[in-house]
C-alpha positions in Angstrom: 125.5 57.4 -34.6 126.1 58.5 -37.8 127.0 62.3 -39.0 123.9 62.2 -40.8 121.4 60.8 -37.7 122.9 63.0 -35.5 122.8 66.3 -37.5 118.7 65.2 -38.2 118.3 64.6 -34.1 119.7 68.0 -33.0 117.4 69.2 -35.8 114.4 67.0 -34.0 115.7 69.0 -31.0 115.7 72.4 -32.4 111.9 71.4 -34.1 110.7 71.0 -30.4 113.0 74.0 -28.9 111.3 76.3 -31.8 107.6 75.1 -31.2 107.6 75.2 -27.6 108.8 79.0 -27.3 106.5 80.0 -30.2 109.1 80.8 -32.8 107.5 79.9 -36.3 109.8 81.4 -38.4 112.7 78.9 -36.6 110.4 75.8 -37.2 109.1 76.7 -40.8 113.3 77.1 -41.5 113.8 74.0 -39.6 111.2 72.1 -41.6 112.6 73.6 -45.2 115.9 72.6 -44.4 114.7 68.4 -44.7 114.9 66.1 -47.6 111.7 64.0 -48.6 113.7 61.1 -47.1 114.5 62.7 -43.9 111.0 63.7 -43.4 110.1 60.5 -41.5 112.9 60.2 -39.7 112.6 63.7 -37.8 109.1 62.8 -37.7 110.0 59.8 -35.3 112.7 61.7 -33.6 110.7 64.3 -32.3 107.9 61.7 -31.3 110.9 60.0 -29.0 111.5 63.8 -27.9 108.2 64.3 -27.0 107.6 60.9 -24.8 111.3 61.4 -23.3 110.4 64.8 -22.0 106.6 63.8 -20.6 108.5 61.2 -18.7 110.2 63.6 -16.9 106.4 65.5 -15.9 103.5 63.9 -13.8 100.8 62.2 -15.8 100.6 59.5 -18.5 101.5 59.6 -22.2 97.7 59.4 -22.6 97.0 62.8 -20.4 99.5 64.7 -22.2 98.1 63.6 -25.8 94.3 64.3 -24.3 95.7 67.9 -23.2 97.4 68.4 -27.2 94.2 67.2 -29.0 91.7 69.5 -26.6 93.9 72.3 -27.7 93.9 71.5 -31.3 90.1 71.3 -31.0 89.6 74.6 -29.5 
């Protein structure tokens, strides 16, 4: 990988790190810190964070994603 993919995949990693403790400010920094370009890149880095790590709980992809949207909903 280059310098460039890896700094934006610990960044994907520190995204997830800071929204799943709570930490707003971290994220909000994290987000400011990206280019326009990078934008979709960490987007689809922290989507292959998100399945890699369900993989490792019970339930399908499909649960999990039920469980996020009935908690955006509420």
């Amino acid at each position: 990988m280059s310098a460039p993919t890896i700094d934006l995949s610990l960044k994907s990693i520190a995204l997830v790190r800071a929204l799943g403790t709570g930490d707003e400010i971290e994220a909000a920094h994290i987000l400011g810190t990206l280019s326009p370009e990078q934008t979709m890149g960490m987007l689809v880095q922290t989507a292959q964070i998100i399945v890699t790590m369900q993989r490792s709980l019970p339930g399908s992809i499909d649960s999990l994603c039920d469980q996020l949207e009935a908690g955006v909903r509420r």
